[in-house]
Backbone as CSV, one residue per row, in Angstrom:
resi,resn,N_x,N_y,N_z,CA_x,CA_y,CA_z,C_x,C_y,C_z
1,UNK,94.379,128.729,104.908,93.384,127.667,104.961,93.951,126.495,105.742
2,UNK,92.985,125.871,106.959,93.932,125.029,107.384,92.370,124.059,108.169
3,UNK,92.843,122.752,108.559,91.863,122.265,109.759,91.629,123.300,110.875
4,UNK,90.588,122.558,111.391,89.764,123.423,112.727,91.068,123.218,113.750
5,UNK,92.203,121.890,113.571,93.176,122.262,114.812,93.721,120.651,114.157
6,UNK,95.181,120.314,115.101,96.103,119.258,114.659,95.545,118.536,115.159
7,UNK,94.553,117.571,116.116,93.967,116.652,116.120,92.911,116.235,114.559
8,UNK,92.569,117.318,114.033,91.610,116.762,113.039,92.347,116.527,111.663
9,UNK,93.402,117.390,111.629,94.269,117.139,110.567,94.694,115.802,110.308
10,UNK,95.315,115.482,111.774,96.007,114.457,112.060,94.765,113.004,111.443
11,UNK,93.637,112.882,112.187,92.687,112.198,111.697,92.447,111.977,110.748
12,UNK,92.114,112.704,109.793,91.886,112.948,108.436,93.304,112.706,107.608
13,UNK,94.258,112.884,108.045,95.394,112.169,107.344,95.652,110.386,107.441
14,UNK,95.491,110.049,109.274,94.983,108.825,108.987,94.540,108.044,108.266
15,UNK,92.842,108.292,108.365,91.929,107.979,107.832,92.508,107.848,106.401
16,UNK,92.620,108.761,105.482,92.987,108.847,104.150,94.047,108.369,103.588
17,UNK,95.349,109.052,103.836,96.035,108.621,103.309,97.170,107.600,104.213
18,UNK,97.108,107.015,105.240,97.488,105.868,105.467,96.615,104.609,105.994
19,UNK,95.540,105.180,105.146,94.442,103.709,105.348,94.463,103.381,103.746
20,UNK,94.815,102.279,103.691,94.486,101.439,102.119,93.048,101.205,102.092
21,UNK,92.263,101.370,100.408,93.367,101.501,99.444,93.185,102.624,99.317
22,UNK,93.137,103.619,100.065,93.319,104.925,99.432,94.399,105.271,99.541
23,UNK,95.047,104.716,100.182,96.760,104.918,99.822,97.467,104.747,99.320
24,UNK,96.754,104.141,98.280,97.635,103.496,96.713,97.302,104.817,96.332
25,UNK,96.135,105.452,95.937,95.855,106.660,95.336,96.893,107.755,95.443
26,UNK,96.975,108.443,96.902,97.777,109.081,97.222,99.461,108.464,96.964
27,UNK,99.731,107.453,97.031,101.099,107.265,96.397,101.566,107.805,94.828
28,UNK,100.130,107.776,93.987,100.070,108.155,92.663,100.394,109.740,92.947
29,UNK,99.428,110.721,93.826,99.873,112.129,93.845,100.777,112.673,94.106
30,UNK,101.445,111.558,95.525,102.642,112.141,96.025,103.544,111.565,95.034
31,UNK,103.714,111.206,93.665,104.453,111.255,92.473,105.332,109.937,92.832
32,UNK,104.832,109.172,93.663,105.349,107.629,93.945,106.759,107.925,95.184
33,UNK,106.420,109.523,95.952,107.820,109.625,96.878,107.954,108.859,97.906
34,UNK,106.400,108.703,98.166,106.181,107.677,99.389,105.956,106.352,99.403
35,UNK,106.737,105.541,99.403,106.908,104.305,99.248,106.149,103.764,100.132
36,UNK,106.083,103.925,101.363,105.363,103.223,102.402,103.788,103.303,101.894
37,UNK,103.478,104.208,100.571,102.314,103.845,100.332,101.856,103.339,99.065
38,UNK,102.489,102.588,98.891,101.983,101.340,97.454,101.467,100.177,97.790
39,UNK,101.157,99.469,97.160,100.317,98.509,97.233,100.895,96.826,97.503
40,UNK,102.376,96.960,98.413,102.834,95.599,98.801,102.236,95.500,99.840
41,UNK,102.915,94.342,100.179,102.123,94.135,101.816,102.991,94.770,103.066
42,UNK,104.892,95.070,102.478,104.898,95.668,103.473,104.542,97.297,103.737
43,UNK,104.054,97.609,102.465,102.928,98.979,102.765,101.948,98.501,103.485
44,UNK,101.186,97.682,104.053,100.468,97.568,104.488,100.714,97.678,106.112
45,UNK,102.099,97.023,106.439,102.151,96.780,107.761,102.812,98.640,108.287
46,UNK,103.395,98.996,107.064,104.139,100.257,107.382,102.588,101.343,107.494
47,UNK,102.020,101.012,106.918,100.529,101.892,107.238,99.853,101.656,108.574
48,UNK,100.288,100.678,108.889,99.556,100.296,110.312,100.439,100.778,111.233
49,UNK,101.668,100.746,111.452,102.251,101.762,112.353,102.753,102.600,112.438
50,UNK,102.232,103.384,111.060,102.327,104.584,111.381,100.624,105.167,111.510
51,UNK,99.565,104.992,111.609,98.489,104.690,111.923,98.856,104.841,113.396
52,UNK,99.427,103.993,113.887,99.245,103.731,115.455,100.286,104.545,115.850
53,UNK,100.624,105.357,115.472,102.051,106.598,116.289,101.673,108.108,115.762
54,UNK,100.867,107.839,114.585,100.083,109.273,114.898,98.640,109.273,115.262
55,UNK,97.957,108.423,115.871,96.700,108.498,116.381,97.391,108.865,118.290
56,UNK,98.212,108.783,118.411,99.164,108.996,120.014,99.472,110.442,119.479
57,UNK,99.454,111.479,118.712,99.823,112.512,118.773,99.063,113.763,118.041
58,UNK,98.821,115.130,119.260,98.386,115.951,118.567,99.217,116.999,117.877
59,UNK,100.247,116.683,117.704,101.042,118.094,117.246,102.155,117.325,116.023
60,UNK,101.382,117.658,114.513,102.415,116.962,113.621,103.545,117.586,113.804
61,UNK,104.319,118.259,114.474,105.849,118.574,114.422,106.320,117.318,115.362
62,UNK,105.724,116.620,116.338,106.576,115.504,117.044,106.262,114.024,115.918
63,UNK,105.557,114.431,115.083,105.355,112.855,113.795,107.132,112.556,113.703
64,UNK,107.303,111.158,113.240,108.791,110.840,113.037,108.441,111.268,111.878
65,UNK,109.852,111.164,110.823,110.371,111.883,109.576,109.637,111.101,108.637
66,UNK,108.960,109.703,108.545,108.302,109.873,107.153,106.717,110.355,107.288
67,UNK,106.250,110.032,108.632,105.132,110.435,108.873,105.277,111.752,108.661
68,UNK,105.573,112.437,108.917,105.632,114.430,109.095,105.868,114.578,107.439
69,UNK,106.591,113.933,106.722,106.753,114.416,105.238,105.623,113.766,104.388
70,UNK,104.648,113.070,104.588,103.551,112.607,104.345,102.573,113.230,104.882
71,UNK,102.478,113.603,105.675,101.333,114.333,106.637,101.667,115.974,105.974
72,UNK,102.953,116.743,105.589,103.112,117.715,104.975,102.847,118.127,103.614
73,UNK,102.402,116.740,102.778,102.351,116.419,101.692,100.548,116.601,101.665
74,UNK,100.087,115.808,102.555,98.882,115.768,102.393,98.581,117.519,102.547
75,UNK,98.801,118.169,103.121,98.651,119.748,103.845,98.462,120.282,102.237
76,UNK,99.987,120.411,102.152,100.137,121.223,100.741,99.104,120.623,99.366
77,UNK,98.818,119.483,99.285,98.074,118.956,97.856,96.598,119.826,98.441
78,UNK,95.970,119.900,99.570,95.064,120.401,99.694,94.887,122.165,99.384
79,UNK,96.024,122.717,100.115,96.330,124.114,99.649,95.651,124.020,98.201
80,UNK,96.588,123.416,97.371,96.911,123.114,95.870,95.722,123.290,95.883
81,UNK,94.668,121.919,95.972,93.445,121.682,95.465,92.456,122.870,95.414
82,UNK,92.378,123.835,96.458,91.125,124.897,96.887,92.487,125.642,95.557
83,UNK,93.258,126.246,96.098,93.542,127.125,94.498,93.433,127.049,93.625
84,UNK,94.091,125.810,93.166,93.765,125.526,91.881,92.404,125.023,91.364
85,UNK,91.516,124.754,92.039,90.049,124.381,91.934,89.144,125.787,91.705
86,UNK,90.186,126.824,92.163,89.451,128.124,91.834,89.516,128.902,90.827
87,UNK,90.791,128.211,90.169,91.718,128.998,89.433,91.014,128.815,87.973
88,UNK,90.346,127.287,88.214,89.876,126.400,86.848,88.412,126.721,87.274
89,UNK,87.363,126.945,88.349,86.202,126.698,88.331,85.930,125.584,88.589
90,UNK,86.577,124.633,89.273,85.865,123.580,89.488,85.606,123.729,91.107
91,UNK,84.812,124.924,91.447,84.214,124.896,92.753,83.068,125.176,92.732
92,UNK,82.588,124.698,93.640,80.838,124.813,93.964,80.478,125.053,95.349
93,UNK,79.851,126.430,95.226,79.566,127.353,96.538,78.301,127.549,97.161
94,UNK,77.905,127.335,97.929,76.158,127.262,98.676,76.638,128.421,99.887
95,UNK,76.231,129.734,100.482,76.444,129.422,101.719,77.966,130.040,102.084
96,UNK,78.266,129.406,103.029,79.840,129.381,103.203,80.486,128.151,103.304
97,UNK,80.098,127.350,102.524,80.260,125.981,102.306,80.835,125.913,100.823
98,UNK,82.060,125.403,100.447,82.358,125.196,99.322,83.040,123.840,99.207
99,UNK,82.988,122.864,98.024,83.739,121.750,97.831,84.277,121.982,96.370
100,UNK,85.407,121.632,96.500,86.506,121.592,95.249,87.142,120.041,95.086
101,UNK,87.492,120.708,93.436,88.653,119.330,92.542,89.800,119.869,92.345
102,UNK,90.580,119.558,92.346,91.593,119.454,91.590,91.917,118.612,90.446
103,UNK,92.819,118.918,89.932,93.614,118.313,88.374,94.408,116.815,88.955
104,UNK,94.179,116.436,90.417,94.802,115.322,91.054,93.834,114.424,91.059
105,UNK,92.362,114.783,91.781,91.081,114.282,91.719,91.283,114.469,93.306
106,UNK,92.104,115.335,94.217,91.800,115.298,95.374,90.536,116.326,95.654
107,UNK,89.795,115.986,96.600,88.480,116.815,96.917,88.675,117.360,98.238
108,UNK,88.224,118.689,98.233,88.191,119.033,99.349,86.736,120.093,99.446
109,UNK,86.252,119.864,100.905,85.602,120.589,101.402,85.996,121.999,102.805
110,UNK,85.582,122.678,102.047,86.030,123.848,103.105,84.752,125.093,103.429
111,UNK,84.534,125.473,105.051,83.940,126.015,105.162,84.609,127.599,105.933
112,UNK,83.679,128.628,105.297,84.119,130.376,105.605,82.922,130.523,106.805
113,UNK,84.240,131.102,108.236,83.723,131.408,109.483,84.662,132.592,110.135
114,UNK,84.291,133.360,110.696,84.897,134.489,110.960,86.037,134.965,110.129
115,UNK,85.713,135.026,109.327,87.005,135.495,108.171,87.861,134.246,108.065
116,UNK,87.896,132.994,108.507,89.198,132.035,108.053,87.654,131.110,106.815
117,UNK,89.190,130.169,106.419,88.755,129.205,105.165,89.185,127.970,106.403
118,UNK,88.343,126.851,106.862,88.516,125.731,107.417,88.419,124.500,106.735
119,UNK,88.969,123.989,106.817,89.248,122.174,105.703,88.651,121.466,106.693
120,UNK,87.136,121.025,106.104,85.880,119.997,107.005,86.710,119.474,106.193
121,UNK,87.002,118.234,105.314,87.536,117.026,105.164,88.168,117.279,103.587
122,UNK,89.499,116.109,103.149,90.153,116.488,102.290,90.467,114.754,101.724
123,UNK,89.819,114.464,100.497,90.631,112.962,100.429,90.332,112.687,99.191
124,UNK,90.503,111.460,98.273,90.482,111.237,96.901,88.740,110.265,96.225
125,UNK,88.041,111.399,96.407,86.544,110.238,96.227,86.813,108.856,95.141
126,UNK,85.884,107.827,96.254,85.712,106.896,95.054,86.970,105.705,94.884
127,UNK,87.737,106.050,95.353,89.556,105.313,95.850,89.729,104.058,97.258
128,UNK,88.820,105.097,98.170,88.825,104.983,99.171,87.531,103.423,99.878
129,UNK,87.828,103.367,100.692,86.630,102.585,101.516,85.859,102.933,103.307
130,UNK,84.798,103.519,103.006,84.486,103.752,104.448,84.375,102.544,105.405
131,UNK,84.313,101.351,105.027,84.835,100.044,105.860,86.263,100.134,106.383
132,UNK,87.348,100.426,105.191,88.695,100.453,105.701,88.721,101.034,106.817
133,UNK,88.286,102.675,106.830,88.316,103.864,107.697,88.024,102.856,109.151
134,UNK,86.765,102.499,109.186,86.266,102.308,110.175,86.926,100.463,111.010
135,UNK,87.720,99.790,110.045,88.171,98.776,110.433,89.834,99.407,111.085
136,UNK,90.225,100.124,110.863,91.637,100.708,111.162,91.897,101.075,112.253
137,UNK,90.980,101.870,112.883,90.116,102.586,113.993,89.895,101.603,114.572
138,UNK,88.852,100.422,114.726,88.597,99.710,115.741,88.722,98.274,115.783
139,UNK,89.653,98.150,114.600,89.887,96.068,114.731,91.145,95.724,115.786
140,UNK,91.264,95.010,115.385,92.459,94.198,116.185,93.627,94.296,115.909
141,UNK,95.128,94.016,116.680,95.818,95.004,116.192,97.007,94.786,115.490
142,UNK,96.182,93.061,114.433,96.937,92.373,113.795,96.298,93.645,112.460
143,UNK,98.184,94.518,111.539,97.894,95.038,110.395,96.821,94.130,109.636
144,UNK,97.215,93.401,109.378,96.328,92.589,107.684,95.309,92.654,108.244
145,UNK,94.546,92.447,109.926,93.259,92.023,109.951,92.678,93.550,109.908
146,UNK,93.480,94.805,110.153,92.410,96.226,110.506,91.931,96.885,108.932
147,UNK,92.321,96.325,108.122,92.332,96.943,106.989,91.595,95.939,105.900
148,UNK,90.617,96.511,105.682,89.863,96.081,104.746,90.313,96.037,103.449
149,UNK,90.255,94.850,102.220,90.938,95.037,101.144,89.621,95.524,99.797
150,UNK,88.665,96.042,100.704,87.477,95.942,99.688,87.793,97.885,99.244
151,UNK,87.019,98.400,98.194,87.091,99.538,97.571,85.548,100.280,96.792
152,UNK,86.047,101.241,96.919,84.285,101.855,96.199,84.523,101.573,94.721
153,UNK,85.974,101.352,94.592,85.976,101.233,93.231,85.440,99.345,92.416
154,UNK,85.729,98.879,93.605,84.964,97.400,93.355,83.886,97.345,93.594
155,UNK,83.161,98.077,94.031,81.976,98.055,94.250,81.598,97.749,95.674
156,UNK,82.419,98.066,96.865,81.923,97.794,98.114,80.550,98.327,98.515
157,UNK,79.821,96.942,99.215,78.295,97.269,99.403,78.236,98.525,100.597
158,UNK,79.661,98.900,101.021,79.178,100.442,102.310,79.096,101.120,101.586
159,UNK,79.119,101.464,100.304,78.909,102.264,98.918,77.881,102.480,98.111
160,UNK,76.700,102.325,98.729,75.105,101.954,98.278,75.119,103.352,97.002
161,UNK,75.782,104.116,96.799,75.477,105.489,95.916,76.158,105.384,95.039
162,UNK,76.738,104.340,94.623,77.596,104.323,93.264,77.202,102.655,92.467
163,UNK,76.715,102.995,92.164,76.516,101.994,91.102,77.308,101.155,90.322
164,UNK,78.174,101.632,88.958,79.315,101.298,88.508,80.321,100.538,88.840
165,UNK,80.462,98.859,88.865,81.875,98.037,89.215,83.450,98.840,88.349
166,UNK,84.244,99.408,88.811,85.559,99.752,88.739,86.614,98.603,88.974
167,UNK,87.700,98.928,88.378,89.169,98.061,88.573,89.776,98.637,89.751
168,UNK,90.463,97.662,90.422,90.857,98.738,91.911,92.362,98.954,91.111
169,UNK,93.107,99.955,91.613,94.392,100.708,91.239,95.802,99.600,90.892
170,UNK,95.110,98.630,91.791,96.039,97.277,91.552,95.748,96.913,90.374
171,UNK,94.406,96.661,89.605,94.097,95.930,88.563,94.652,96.367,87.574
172,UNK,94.082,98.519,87.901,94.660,99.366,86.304,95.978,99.146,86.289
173,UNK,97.267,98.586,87.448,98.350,98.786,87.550,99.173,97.972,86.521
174,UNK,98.559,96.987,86.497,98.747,95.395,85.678,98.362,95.799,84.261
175,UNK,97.807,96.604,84.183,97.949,96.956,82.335,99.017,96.905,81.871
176,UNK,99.169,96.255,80.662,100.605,95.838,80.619,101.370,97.549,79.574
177,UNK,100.742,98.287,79.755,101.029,99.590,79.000,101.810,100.837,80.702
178,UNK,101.560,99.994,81.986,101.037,101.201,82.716,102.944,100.885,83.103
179,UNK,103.906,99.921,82.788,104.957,100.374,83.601,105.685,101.234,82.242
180,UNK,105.466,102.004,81.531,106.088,103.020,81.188,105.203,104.376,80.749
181,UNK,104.434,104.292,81.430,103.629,105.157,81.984,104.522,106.540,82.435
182,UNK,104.410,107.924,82.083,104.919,108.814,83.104,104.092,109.148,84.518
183,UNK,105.132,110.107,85.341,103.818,110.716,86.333,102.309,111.267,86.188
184,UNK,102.520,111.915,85.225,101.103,111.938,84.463,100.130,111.359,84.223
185,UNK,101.033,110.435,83.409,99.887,109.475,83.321,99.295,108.778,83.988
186,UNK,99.634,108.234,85.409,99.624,107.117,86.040,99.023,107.938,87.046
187,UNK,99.008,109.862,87.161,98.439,110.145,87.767,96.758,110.211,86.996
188,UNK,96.740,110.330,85.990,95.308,110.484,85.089,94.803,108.803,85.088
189,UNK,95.296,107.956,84.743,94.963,106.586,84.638,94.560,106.044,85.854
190,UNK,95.322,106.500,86.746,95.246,105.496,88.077,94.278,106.375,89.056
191,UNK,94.106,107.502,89.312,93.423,108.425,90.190,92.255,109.634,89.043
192,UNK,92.660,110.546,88.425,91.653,111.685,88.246,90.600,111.073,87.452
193,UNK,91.153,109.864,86.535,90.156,109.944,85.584,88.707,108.967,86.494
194,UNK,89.266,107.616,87.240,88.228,106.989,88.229,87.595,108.234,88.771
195,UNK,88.189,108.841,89.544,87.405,109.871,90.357,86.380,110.604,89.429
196,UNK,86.540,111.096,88.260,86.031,111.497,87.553,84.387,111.254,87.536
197,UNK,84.977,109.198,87.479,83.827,108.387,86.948,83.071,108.052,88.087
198,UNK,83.556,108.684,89.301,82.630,108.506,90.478,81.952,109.396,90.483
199,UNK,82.275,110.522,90.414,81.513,111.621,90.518,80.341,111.729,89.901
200,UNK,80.471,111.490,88.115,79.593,111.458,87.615,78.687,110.663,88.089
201,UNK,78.707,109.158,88.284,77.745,108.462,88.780,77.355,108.358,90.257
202,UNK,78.023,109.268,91.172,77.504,109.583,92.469,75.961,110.203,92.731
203,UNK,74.754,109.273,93.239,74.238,109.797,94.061,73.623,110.091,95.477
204,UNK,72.989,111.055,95.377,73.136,111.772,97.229,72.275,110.483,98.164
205,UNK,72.476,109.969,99.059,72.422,109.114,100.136,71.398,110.256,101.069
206,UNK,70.492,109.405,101.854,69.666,110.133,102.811,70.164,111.092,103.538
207,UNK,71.695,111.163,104.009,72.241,112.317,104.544,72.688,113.341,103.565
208,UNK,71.713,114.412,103.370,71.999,115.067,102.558,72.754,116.581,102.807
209,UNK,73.983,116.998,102.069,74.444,118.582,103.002,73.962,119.304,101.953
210,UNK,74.349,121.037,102.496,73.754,121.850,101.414,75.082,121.856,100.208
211,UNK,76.270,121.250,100.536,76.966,121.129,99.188,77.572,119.998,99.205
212,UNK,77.988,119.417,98.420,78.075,117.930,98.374,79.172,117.548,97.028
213,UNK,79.656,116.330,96.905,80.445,115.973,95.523,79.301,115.875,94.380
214,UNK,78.333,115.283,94.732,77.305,115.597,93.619,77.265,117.108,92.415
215,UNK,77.275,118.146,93.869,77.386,119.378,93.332,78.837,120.067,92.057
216,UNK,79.164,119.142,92.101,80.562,118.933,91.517,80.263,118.673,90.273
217,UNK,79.597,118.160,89.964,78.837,117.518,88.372,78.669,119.168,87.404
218,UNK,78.006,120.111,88.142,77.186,120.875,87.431,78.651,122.150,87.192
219,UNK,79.800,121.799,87.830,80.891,123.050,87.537,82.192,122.155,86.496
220,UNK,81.857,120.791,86.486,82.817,120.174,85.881,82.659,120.017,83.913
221,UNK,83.881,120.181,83.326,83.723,119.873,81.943,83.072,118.736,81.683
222,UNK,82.719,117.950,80.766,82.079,116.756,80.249,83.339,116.154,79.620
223,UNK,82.894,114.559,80.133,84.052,113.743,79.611,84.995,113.978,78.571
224,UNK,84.014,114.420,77.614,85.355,114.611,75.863,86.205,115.107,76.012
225,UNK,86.153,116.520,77.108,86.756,117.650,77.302,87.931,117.368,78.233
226,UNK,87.887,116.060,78.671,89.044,115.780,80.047,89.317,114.568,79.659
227,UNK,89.969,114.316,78.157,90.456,113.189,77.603,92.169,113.579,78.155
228,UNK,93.042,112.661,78.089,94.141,113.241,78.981,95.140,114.015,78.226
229,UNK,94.973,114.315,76.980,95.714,115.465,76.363,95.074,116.820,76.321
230,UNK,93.585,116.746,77.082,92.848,118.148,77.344,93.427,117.999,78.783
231,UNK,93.231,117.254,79.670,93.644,117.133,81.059,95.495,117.651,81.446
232,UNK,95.943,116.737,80.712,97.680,117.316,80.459,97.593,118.837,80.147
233,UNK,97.071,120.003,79.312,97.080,120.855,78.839,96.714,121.746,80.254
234,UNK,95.775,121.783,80.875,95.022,122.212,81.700,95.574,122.302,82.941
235,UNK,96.446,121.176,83.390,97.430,121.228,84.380,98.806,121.601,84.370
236,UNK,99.451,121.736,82.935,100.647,122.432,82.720,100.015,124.189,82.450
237,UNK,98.931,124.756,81.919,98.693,125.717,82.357,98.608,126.303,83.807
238,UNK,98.170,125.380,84.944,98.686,125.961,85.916,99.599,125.563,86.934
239,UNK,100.781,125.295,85.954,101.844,124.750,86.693,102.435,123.690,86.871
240,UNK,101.418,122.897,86.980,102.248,121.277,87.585,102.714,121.113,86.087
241,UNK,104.285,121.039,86.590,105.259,120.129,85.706,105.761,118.694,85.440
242,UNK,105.497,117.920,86.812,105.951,117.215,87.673,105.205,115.941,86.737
C-alpha cells in the first residue's frame, strides 16, 4: 500500500504532519520522538524549514535525516492504520474506496485499482486546520506569519461541519494531571479520544464522496465502549506496547 508516487507522499506529509497544529498531534503518535514537532515556537520555525526543503524534493531518500525519519514515520503509522483498522473493523467500504481508523485516531483513505491499495490521503481528523494547510503553501516566508494558529478543534470558521468548541492540544496539555501522563495516555487524551469526538459530530459538507469520515460513525464502537481502559485493552491486543 503506498501513494500514487513521492511527490504526493511528500505533500501530504507536508501538509499534515509538518504544518501546525496538526503537528502537535502527530508528535503525540510519533511517541514524542520528534521534537521538532511540539508545540514551542522553535517547532514552529523548524516546521517551516523543513516545509521548505521538502516541497524542493521528489524523492524522500534525498530528505535530510530528521525529515526522512519523520516522513518514514508518517509511511509506517499509515501501513499500521489500514491493518490494524481491518484487524478491529473499523473500516468502511463503498466501491473500491475504503476509509479507516486506527487505535492512534490516524485516518486514512485508500483506493483498490488494478490490483494495488493507493493512499488518496492520510492525517489525524479534527487536529488539523485547512487554513494552516493552505497558509503554509502560499504566505510569506516569514515562519510565524505562514502558519495559522487557529484549529478545528477551536472551532475554526473553515470548519463549517463541526459544530462542537474543543480545547486545542496545548490547552489539554496544561491539565495539571497530563505531565505524568504515560504514552498512552497522552496518546488517548491528547489525539484518539478528540478525534473520536469529531467524528461523531462530523457532518457531510456539499462536497460529498461515496465514502467519507462520516461513514466511520456506523463501523465504530459507541463512546462507553472506548473509555481508555476499553481503548488500552484493544490496542495491547494488537500489539502496540509502546
Amino acid at each position: 500500500m503506498q501513494f500514487p508516487d513521492n511527490y504526493s507522499a511528500i505533500k501530504h506529509f507536508i501538509h499534515h504532519v509538518l504544518t501546525p497544529v496538526e503537528s502537535h498531534a502527530w508528535y503525540q503518535v510519533f511517541a514524542q520522538s520528534e521534537s521538532f514537532l511540539d508545540d514551542s515556537s522553535e517547532s514552529l520555525d523548524a516546521c517551516f524549514h523543513l516545509r521548505s526543503e521538502c516541497a524542493t524534493q521528489t524523492n524522500a531518500a534525498k530528505l535530510s535525516v530528521h525529515a526522512r525519519n519523520a516522513f518514514e514515520k508518517y509511511i509506517r503509522s499509515i501501513e499500521s492504520s489500514y491493518a490494524q483498522s481491518a484487524a478491529i473493523g473499523w473500516q468502511f467500504t463503498a466501491e473500491n474506496r475504503y476509509v479507516c481508523l486506527d487505535t492512534n485516531g490516524v485516518y486514512c483513505v485508500c483506493e483498490t485499482t488494478s490490483n494495488r491499495t493507493l493512499v488518496t490521503t492520510a492525517f489525524i481528523p479534527g487536529l488539523g486546520s485547512a487554513v494552516a494547510v493552505k497558509e503554509s503553501v502560499a504566505s510569506p516566508a516569514n515562519p510565524h506569519a505562514r502558519v495559522s494558529n487557529k484549529s478545528w478543534m477551536r472551532g475554526d470558521d473553515s470548519s463549517p461541519n463541526v459544530r462542537p468548541r474543543q480545547s486545542s492540544i496545548q490547552e489539554r496539555t496544561s491539565n495539571r494531571h497530563a505531565a505524568n501522563w504515560s504514552t498512552h495516555q497522552r496518546i488517548y487524551h491528547l489525539v484518539f479520544r478528540p478525534v473520536i469526538q469529531f467524528i461523531r459530530a462530523y457532518q457531510p459538507g456539499e462536497k460529498k464522496y461515496s465514502v467519507g469520515i462520516e461513514h466511520l460513525k456506523s463501523v465504530l464502537p459507541a463512546m462507553s465502549q472506548l473509555k481508555y481502559d476499553n481503548w488500552l485493552a484493544l490496542r495491547q491486543s494488537q500489539g502496540v506496547c509502546s
